[in-house]
C-alpha positions in Angstrom: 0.0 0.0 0.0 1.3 3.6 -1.0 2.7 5.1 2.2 0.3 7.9 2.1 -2.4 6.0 1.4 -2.0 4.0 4.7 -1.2 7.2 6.5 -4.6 8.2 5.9 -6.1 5.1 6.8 -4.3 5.4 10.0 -5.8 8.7 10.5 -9.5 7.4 10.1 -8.8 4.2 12.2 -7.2 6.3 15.0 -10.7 8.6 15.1 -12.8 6.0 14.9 -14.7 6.1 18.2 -16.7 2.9 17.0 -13.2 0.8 17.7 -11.9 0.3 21.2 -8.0 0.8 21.6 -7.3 -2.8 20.8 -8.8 -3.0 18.0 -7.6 0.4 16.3 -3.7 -1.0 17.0 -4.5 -4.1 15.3 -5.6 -2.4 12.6 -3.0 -0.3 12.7 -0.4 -3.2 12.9 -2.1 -4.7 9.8 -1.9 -2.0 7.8 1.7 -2.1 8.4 2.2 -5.5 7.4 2.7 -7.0 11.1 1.6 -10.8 11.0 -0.7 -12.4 12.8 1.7 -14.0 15.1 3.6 -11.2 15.9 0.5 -9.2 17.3 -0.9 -12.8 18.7 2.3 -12.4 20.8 2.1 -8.8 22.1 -1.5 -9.5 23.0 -1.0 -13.0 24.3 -3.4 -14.7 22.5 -3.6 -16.5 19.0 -3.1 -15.6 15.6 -6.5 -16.8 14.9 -7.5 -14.4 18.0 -6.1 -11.8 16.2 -7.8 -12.6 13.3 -11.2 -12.7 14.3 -10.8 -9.4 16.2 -9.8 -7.7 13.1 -12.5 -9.2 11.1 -15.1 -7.8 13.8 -13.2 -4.6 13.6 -13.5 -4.2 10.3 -16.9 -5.1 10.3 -17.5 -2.4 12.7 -15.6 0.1 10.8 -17.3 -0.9 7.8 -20.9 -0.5 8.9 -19.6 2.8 10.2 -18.6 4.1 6.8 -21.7 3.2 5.1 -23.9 4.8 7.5 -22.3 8.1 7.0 -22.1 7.7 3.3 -25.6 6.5 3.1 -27.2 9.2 6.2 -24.6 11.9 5.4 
């Protein structure tokens, strides 16, 4: 991903109020091409953990960004 491309995604994630602190620095960490395991580690839990809070994350973020495109 173009550096300022991610930049700006890190912007939006670190806004986000719909995201608790975890999941906006797994996001983060993502963007930035940490693995799985590597996070897993930090946090103490499993790369699959890690997985399925970044899915729900995104979900989150997601439904976010469609409600202010579509109620905007």
């Amino acid at each position: 991903m173009a550096t300022q491309t991610a930049k700006h995604f890190v912007s939006i994630i670190k806004n986000a109020k719909e995201l608790d602190k975890k999941e906006k620095d797994i996001l983060i960490r993502r963007l930035k091409n940490i693995t799985l395991g590597k996070i897993g580690r930090k946090y103490k839990v499993s790369d699959e953990r890690i997985r399925q809070i970044e899915e729900k994350a995104l979900e989150k973020f997601i439904k976010k960004m469609c409600q202010l495109l579509l109620f905007d």
